[in-house]
ROGUMAR-745155 format. One record per atom (N, C-alpha, C): residue in one letter; x, y, z. Coordinates in steps of 0.1 Angstrom, whole numbers, padded with zeros to 4 digits, always signed. Atoms other than C-alpha are relative to their C-alpha. Last residue first. Layout:
AXYZ
...
***
This chain:
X-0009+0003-0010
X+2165+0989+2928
X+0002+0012+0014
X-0017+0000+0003
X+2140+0999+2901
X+0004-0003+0013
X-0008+0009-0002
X+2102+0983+2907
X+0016+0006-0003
X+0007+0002-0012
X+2083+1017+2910
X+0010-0012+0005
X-0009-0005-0004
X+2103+1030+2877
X-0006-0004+0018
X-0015+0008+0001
X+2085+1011+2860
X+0006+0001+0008
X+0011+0016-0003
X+2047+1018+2872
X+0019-0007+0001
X-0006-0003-0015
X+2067+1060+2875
X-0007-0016+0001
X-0017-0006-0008
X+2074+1057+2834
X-0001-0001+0016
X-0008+0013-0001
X+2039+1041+2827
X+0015+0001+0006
X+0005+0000-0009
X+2023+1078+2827
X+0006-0015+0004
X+0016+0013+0002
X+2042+1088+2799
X+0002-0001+0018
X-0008+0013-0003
X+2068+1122+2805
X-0016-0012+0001
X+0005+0005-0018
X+2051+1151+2791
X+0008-0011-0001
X+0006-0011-0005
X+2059+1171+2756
X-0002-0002+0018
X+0014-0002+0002
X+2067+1140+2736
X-0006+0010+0004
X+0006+0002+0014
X+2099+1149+2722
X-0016+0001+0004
X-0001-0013+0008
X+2111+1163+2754
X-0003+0000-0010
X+0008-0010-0009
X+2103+1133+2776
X-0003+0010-0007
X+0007+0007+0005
X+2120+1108+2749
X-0009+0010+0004
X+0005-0007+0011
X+2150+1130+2754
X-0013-0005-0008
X+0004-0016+0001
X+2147+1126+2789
X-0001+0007-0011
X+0012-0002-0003
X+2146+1090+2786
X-0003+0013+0002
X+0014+0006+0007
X+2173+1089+2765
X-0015-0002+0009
X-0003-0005+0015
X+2195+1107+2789
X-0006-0005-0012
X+0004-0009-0003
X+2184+1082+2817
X+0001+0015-0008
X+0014+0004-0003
X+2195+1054+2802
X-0007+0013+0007
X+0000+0004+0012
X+2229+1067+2786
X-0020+0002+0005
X+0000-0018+0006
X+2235+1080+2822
X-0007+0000-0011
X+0009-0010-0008
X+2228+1046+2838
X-0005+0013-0003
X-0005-0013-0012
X+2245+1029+2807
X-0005+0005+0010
X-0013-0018+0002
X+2228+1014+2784
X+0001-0002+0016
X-0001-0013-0013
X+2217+0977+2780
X+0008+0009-0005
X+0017+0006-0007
X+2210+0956+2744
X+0001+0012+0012
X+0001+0008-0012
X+2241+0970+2723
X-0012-0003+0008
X+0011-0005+0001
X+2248+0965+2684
X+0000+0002+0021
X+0005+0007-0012
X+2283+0963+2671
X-0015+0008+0008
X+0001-0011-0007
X+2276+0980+2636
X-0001-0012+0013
X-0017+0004+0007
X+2273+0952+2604
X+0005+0013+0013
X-0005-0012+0008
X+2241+0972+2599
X+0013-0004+0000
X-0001+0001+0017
X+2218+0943+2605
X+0008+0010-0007
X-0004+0008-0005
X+2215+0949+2645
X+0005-0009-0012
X+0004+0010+0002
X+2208+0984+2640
X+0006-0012-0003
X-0008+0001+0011
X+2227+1014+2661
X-0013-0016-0003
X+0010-0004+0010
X+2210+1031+2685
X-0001-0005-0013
X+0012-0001-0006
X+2223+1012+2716
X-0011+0001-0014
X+0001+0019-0004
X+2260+1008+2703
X-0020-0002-0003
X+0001+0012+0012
X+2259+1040+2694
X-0005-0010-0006
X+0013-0003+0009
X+2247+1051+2733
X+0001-0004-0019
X+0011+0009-0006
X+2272+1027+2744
X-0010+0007-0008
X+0000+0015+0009
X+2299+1041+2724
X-0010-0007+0006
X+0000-0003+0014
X+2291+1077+2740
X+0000-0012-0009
X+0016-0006+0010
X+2285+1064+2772
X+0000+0002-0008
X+0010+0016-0003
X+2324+1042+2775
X-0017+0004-0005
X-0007+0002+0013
X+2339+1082+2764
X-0008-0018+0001
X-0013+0002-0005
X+2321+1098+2795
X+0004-0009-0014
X-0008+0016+0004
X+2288+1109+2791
X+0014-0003+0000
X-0016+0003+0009
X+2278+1146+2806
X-0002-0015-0004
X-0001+0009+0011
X+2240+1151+2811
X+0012-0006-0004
X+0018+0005-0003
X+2236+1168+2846
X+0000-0012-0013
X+0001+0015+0000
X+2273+1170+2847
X-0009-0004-0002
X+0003+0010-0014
X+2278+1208+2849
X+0001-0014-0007
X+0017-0005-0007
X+2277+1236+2821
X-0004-0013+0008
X+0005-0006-0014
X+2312+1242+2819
X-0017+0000+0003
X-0008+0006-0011
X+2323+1214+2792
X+0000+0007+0012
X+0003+0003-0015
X+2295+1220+2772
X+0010-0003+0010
X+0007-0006+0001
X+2314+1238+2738
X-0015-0003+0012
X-0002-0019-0001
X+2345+1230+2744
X-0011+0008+0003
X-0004-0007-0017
X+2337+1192+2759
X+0003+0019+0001
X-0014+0004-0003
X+2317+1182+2724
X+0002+0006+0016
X-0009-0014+0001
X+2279+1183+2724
X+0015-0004+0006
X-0016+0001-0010
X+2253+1155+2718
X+0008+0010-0005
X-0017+0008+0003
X+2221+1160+2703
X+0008-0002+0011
X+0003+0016+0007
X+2184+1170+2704
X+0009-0003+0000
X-0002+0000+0015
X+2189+1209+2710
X-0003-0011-0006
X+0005-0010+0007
X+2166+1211+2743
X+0009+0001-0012
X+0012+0000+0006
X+2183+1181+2754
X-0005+0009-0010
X+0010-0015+0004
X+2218+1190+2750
X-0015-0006-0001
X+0016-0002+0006
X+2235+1156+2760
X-0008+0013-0001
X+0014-0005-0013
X+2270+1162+2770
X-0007+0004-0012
X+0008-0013+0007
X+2302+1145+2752
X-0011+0007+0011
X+0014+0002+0000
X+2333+1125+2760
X-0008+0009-0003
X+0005-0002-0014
X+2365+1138+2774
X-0014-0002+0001
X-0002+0011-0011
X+2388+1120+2749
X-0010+0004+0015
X-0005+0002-0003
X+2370+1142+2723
X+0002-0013+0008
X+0001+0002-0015
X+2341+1143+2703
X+0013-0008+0005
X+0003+0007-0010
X+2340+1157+2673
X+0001-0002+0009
X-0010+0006-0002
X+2332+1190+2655
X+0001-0014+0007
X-0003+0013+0007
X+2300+1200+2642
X+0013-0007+0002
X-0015+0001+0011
X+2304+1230+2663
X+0002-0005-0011
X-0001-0013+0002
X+2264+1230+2680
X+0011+0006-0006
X+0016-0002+0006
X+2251+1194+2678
X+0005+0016-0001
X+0012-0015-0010
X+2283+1182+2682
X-0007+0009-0008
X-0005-0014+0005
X+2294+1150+2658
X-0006+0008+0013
X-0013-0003+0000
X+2291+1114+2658
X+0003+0017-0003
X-0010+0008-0009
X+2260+1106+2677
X+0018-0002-0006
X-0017+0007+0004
X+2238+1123+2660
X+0007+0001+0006
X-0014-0008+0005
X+2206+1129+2675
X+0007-0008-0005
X-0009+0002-0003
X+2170+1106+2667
X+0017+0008+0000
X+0001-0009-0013
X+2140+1123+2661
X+0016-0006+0006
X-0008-0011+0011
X+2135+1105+2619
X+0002+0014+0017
X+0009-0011+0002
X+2107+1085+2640
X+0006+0008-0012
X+0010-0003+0010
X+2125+1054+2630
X-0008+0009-0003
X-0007+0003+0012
X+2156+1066+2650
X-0012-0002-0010
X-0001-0012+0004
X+2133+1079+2679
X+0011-0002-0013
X+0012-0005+0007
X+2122+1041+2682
X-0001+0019-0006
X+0004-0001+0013
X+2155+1031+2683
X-0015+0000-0008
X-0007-0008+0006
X+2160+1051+2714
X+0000-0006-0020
X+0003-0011+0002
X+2132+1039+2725
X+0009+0008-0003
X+0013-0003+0009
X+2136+1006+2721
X+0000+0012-0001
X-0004+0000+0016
X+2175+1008+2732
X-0016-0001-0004
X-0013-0010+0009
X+2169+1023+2767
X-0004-0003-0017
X+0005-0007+0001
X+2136+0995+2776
X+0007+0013-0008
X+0000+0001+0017
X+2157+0969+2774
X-0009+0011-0007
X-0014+0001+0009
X+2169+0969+2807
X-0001+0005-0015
X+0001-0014-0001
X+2132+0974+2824
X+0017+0004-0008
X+0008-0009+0009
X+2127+0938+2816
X+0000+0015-0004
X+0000-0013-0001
X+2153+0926+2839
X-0005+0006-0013
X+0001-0002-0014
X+2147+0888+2837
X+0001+0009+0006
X-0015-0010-0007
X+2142+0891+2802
X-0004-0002+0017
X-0008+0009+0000
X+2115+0868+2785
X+0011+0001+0004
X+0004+0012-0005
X+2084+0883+2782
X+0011-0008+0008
X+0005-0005-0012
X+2105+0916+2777
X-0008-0009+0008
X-0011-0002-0007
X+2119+0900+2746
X-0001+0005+0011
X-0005+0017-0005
X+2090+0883+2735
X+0010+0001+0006
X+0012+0007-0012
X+2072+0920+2736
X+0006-0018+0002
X-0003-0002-0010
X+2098+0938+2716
X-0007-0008+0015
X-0016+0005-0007
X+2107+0921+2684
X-0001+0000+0019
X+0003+0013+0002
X+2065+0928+2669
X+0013-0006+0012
X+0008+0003-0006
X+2070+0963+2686
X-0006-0019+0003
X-0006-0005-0015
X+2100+0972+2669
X-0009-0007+0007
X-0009+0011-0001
X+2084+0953+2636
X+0008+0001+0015
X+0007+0013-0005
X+2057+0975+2643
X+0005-0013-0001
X+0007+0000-0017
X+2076+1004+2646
X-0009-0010-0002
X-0013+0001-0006
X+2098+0997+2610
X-0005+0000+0018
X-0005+0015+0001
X+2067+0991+2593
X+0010-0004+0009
X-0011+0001-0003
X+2048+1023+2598
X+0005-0010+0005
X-0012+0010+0000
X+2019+1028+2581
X+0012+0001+0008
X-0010-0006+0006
X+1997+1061+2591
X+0009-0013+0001
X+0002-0004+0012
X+1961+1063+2604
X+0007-0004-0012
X+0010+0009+0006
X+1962+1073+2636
X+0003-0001-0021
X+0013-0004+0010
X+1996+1096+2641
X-0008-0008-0001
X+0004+0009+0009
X+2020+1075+2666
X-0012+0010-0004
X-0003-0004+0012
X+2039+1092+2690
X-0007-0001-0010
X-0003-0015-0001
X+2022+1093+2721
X+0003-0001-0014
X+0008-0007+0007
X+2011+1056+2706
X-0001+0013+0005
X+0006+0003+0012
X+2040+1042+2706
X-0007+0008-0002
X-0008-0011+0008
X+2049+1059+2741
X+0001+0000-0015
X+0007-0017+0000
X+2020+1045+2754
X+0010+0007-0004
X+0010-0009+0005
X+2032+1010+2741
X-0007+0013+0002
X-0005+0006+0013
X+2068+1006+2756
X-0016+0006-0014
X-0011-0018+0001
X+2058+1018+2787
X+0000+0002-0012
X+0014-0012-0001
X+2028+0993+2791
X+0009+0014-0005
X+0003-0002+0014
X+2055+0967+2779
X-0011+0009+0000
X-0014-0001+0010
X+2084+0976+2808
X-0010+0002-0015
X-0002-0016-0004
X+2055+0977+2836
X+0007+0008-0016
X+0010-0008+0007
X+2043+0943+2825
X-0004+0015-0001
X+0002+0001+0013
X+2074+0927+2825
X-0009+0009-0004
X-0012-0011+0010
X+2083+0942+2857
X-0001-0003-0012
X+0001-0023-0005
X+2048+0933+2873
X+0007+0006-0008
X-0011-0002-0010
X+2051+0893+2856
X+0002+0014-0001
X+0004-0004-0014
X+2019+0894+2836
X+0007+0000+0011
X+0005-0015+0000
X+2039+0899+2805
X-0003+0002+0012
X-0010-0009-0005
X+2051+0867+2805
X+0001+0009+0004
X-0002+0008-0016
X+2018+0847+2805
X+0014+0006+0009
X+0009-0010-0011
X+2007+0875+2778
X+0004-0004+0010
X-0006+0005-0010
X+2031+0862+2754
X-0001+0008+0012
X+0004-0006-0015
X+2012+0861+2722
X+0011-0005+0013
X-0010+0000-0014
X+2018+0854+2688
X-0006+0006+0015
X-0008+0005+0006
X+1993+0851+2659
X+0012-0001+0009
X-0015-0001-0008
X+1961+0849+2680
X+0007-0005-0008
X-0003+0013+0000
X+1926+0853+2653
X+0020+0002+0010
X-0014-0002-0005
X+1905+0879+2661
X+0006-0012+0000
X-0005+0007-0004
X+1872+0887+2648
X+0014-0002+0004
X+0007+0007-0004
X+1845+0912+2647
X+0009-0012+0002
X-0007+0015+0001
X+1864+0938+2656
X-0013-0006+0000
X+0002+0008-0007
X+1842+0974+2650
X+0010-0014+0001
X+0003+0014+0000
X+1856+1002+2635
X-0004-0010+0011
X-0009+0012-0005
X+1849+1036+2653
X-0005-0012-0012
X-0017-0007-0006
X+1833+1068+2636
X+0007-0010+0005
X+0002-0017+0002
X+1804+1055+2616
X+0014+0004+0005
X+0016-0010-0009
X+1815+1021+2616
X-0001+0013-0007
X-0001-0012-0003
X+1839+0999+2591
X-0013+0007+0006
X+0012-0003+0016
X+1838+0960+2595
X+0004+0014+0007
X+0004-0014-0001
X+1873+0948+2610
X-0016+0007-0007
X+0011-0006+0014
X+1884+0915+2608
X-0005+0008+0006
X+0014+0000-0005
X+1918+0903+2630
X-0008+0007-0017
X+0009-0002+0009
X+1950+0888+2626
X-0013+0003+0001
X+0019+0008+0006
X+1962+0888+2660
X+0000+0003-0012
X+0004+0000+0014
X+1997+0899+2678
X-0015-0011-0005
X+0004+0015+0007
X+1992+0902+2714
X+0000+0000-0015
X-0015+0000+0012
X+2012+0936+2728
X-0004-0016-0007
X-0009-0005-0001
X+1985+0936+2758
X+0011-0003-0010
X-0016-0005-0011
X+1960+0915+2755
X+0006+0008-0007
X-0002-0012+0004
X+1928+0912+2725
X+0010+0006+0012
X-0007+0000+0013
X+1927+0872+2719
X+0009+0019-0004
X-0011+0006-0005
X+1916+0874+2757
X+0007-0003-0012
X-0011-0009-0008
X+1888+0897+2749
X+0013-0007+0000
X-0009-0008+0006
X+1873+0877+2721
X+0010+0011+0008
X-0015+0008+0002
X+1861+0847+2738
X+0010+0008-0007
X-0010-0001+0017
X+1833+0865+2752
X+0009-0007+0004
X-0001+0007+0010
X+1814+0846+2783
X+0007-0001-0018
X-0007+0009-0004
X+1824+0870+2808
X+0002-0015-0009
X+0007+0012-0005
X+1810+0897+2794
X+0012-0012+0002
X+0000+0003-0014
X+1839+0926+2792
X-0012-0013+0010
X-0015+0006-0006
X+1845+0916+2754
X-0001+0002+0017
X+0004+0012-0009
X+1806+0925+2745
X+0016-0010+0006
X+0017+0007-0007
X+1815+0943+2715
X+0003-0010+0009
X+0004+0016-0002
X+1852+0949+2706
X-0012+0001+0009
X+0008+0008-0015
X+1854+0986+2694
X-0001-0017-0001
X+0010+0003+0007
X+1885+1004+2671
X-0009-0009+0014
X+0012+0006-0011
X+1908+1025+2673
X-0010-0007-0007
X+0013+0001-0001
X+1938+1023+2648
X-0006-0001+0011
X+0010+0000-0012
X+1975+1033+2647
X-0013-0001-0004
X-0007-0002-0011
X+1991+1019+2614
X-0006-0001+0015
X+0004-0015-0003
X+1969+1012+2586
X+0007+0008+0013
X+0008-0007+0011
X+1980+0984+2571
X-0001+0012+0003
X-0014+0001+0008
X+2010+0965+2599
X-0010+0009-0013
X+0003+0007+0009
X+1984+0974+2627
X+0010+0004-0014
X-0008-0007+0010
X+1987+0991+2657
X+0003-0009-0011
X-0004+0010+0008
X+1954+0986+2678
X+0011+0007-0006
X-0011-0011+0006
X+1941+1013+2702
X+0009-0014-0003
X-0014+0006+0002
X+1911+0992+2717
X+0006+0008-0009
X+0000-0011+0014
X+1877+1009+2725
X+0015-0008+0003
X-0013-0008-0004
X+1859+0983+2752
X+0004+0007-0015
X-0009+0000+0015
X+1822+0970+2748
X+0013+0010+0008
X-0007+0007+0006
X+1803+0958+2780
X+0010+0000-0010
X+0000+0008-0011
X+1785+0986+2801
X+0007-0015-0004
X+0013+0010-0004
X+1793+1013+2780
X+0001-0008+0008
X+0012-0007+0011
X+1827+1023+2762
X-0013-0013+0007
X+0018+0001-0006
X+1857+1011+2789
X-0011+0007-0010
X+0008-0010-0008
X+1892+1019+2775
X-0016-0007-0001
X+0012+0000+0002
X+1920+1000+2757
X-0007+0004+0012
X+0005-0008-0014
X+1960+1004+2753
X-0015-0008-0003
X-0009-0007-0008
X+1984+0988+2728
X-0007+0006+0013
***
C-alpha cells in the first residue's frame, strides 16, 4: 500500500495481507538497481510472498507476482485514484488484524482503476463500501435523529452524527449537504453489495461524492494527503 526509504538501500513496505491484515515489513537491497524484488513490490500488486520474523520489522525475502496492473496504474489519474484508495486503507487499518472483506475491496479495486477511463469515478463507492465493512457506515433508510423516513424532499447528510436526516428535522439548515430524492437512491445504490440482489451503483452523484468524502474526512480525523493528487486532475 505505501513504502518508505530505511538506509541507503532497503525500503519499509506497508503490506495488507489476507493472514495478518496490515503489516510492515523491510525489502533489503530493493533500491539497488540490480534487485529483482522491488518491481514484484508496486503499488496495489498482489504477490505471494515469504516473510522471516525480525526483531521489530519482518523482513521479505521473497515475492512471487499474483496479479498486477502497475502498467495501468501508471496513468496520473489511475495513479492518483489507487494512492487514495490505499492511504485511506491504511488510516484505517489496525496492524495486525484480518480483514477479508477489505482485501477483497482492494483485491476488486486496483483492475478496476487500471482499467476505467475515469478512475476518480469509482473512488465514491469504495469508500463508502469501505465504511460499510468498517461497521462506520450511516443508514440510509431512516433519520439519524427521528428515525422517521425520508420524504419526497430527500434527505441532508449530518456529518458530525454519521447519517442522513429527513427534511423536518434538517430542512432549515441550508444545502451544504442536502440530497435530493435521485442522491438518496444513488447513495444506496453506491453502498449496497453487488450479491445482495440490491441494484448496485458504480458512480455517485456530485453531492453523493462529496458527502462521502467528507464523511470519510470525519471518520479519519484529517482529510488523506492523496485527496488534493486526485483532485488535481478533476475537470
Amino acid at each position: 500500500m505505501r513504502s518508505r526509504n530505511l538506509g541507503e538501500a532497503d525500503k519499509i513496505f506497508t503490506l495488507f495481507t489476507r493472514i495478518a491484515g496490515k503489516v510492515d515489513a523491510v525489502g533489503k537491497g530493493v533500491r539497488r538497481t540490480k534487485n529483482s524484488l522491488g518491481g514484484r513490490l508496486e503499488l496495489l500488486t498482489e504477490s505471494t510472498m515469504t516473510l522471516h520474523r525480525g526483531r521489530s520489522l519482518d523482513i521479505i525475502t521473497s515475492a512471487v507476482t499474483v496479479r498486477s496492473h502497475w502498467t495501468g496504474l501508471t496513468e496520473p489519474r489511475a495513479l492518483a485514484a489507487a494512492s487514495l484508495i490505499a492511504e485511506i486503507v491504511d488510516m484505517f487499518c489496525e496492524p495486525d488484524l484480518p480483514l477479508d472483506e477489505i482485501y477483497a475491496l482492494l483485491s476488486n479495486a486496483s483492475p478496476a482503476i487500471a482499467a476505467s477511463a475515469s478512475p476518480s469515478a469509482l473512488v465514491p463507492r469504495f469508500e463508502l463500501r469501505l465504511l460499510h465493512a468498517l461497521g462506520l457506515a450511516p443508514p440510509d433508510d431512516a433519520c439519524i435523529r427521528c428515525g422517521g423516513p425520508f420524504n419526497d424532499h430527500g434527505a441532508w447528510m449530518d456529518i458530525d452524527a454519521g447519517g442522513l436526516g429527513c427534511e423536518g428535522c434538517y430542512g432549515a439548515r441550508g444545502d451544504m449537504h442536502s440530497l435530493d430524492v435521485a442522491d438518496v437512491e444513488n447513495f444506496r445504490a453506491l453502498g449496497a453489495p453487488r450479491a445482495a440482489g440490491m441494484r448496485a451503483a458504480i458512480n455517485a452523484t456530485p453531492k453523493v461524492a462529496r458527502a462521502i468524502d467528507d464523511l470519510v474526512t470525519f471518520h479519519l480525523g484529517r482529510r488523506p494527503k492523496a485527496r488534493a493528487f486526485l483532485d488535481a486532475f478533476a475537470p
